[in-house]
C-alpha positions in Angstrom: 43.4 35.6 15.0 40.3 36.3 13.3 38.6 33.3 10.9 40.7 34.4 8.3 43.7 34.8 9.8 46.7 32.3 9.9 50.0 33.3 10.8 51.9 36.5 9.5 48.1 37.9 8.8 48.3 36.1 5.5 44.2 35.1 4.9 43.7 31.5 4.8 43.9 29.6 1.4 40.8 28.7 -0.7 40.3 25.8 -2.1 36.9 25.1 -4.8 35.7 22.2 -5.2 33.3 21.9 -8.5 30.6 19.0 -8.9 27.9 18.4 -10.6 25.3 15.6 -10.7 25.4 13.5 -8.0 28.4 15.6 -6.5 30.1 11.7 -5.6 33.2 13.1 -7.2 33.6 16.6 -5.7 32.5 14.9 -2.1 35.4 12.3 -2.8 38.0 15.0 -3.0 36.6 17.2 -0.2 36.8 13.9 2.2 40.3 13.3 0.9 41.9 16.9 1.4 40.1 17.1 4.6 42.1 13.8 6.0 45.2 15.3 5.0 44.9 19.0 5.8 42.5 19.2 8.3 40.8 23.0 9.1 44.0 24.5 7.6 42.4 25.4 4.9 39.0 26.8 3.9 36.9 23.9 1.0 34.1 25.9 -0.8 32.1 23.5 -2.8 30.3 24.9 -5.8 27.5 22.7 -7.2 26.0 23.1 -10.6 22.9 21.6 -8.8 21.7 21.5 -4.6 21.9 17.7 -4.4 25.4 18.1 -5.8 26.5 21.0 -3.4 24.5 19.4 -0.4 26.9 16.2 -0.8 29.9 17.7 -0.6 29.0 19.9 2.4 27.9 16.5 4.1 31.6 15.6 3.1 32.9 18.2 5.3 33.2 21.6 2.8 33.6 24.5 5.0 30.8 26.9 2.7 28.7 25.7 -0.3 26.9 27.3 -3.0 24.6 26.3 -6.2 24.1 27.5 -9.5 25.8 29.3 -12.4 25.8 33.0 -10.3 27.5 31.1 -7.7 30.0 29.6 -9.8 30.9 32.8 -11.9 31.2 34.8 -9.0 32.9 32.4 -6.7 35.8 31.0 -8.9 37.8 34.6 -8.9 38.3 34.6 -5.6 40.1 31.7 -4.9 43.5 29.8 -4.7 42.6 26.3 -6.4 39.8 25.5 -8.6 39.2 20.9 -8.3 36.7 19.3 -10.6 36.8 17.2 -13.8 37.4 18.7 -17.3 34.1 18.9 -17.3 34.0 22.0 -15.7 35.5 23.4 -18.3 33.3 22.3 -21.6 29.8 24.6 -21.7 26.8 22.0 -21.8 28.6 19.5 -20.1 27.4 17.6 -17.7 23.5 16.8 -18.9 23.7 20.7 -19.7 24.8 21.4 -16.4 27.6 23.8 -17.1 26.4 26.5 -18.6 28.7 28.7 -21.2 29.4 31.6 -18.1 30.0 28.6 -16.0 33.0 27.0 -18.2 34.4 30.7 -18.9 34.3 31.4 -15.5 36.3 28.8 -14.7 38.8 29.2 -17.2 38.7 32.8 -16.6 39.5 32.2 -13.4 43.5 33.1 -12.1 43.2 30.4 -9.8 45.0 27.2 -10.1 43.4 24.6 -11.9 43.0 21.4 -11.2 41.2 18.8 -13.3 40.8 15.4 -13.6 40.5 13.5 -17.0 37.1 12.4 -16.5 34.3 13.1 -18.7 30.9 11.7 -20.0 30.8 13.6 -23.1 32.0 12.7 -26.2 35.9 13.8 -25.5 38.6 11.5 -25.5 41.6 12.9 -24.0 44.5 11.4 -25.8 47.4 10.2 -24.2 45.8 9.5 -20.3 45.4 5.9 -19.6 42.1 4.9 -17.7 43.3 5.4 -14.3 40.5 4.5 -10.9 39.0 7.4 -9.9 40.2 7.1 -6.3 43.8 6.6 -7.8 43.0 10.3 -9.3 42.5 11.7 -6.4 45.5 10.7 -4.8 47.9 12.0 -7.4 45.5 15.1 -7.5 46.2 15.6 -3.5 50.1 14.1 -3.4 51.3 15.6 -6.5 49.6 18.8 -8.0 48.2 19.9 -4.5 51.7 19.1 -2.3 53.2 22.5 -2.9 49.7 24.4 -2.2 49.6 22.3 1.1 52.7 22.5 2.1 52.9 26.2 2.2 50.4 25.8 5.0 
């Protein structure tokens, strides 16, 4: 089988992975799908920054890119888009995510994934204040276990 390749030639799923910052979150995530899933699928981490995409390829993200071309481009072509609603509000982030950047990602025909996390001034009514690592492991055990489990 080519790198691809799994079984029945279907190509290997795609996961994205969007940080920004630090990339602490997005490197979080990747460690945590990684543990549960192993190689089975690929983990492209898309930084709005280098420090951010350079943490979660330390975290074990299979290919990484930075920058708003990377982002626009990237986000159509795969499976699962993971990040915090951040990635979807233009100027978040410190300015970060650029207008193309949000579109792109709600653009996207991917599956969306975001957590309620943000440092702007939104309040997302009706989510309680749940621990970030708590997040994660609903994000993985509950939204992701029909993506995986088609592995």
């Amino acid at each position: 089988m080519g790198m691809y390749e799994t079984n029945e030639n279907s190509e290997i799923k795609r996961i994205c992975v969007i940080d920004g910052q630090g990339g602490g979150i997005g490197s979080a995530i990747i460690k945590k799908l990684r543990e549960l899933v192993g190689e089975r699928i690929e983990i492209v981490a898309l930084g709005t920054n280098a420090i951010a995409t350079s943490q979660m390829l330390k975290a074990k993200a299979n290919r990484g890119a930075s920058g708003e071309n990377a982002i626009v481009r990237t986000t159509g072509m795969v499976d699962v888009i993971i990040g915090t609603i951040s990635i979807v509000m233009a100027h978040s982030m410190m300015g970060e995510v650029t207008p193309r950047m949000a579109e792109a990602v709600v653009s996207s025909p991917a599956k969306k994934n975001l957590l309620p996390i943000s440092q702007e001034n939104v309040d997302i009514v009706g989510i309680s204040s749940t621990p970030l690592p708590h997040l994660i492991e609903a994000l993985i055990q509950e939204n992701l276990r029909t993506f995986y489990n088609e592995l």
